[in-house]
N, C-alpha and C positions, 0 to 999 in steps of 0.2 A: 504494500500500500504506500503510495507514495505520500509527502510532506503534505502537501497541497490537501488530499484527500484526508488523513487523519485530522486534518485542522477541522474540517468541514463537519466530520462524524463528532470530532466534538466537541462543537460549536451545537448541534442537532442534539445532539443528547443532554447540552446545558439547559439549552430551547425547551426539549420535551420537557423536562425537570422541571422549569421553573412554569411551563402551560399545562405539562401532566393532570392527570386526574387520578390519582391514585396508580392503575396501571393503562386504564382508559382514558383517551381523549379524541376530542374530535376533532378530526384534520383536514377533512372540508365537508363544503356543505352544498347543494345545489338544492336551490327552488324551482319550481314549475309554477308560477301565479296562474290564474285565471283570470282571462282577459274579461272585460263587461261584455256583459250580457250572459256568459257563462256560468251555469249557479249550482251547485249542488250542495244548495241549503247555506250553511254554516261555513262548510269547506272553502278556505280563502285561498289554500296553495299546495302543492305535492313537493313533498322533498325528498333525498335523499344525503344520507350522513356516512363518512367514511370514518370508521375507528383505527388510529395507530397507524394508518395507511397501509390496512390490513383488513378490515371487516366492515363490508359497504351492507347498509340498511336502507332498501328502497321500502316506499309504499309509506310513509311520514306524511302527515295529515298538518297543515295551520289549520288549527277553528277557528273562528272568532264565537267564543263563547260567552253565559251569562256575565260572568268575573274575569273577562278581556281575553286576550288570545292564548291557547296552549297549544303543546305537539300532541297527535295524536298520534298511537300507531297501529301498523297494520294486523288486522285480523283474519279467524281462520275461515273463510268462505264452507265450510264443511264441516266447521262445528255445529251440532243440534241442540241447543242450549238454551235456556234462558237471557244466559249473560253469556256477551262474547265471551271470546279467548283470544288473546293475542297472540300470532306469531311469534313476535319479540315484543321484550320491553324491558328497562332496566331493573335491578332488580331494587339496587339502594336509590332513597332519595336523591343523594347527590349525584350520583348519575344522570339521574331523570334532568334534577336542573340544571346539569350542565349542560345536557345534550339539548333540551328546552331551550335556555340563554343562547346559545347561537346557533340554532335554526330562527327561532324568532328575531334577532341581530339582524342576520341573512335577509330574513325576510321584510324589516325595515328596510334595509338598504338598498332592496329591489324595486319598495314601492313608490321610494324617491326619486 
């Protein structure tokens, strides 16, 4: 590994450190907004979130809900249930809101 490149690795692993989320974070995020006219209720936009630039989460929901916007996520089309079940979803709070915090971010900055 050359000079150049171990600089770089660890520069990225200070980076991760100090943006880390325990051992998850999020390292990008793409929005799909819905254009007007477009409605599906509540549903303001589709996302998708890359973890550790290693585990991509498609099918992320903006609501704009009673108490302002949240992420939603995706469920199982084949579950028989009462109450959904989600595909994925975090399991700790702080995940939830980190993953939350910027998709919603993302998704400010789109509508700008």
């Amino acid at each position: 590994m050359s000079e150049n490149t171990a600089e770089k690795t660890t520069e990225n692993i200070i980076q991760n450190e100090s943006t880390s989320f325990d051992c998850l974070a999020v390292t990008n995020v793409q929005i799909f907004p819905f254009k007007e006219g477009m409605s599906l209720g509540k549903i303001k936009a589709m996302a998708s979130v890359v973890l550790n630039d290693q585990f991509q989460i498609r099918g992320l929901r903006v609501v704009d809900g009673t108490h302002g916007y949240f992420v939603g996520y995706p469920s199982d089309p084949f579950f028989k249930g009462e109450e959904s079940r989600y595909v994925c979803a975090p399991i700790t709070r702080q995940l939830r809101e980190h993953i939350e915090n910027c998709v919603l971010e993302r998704y400010q900055q789109c509508m700008n």
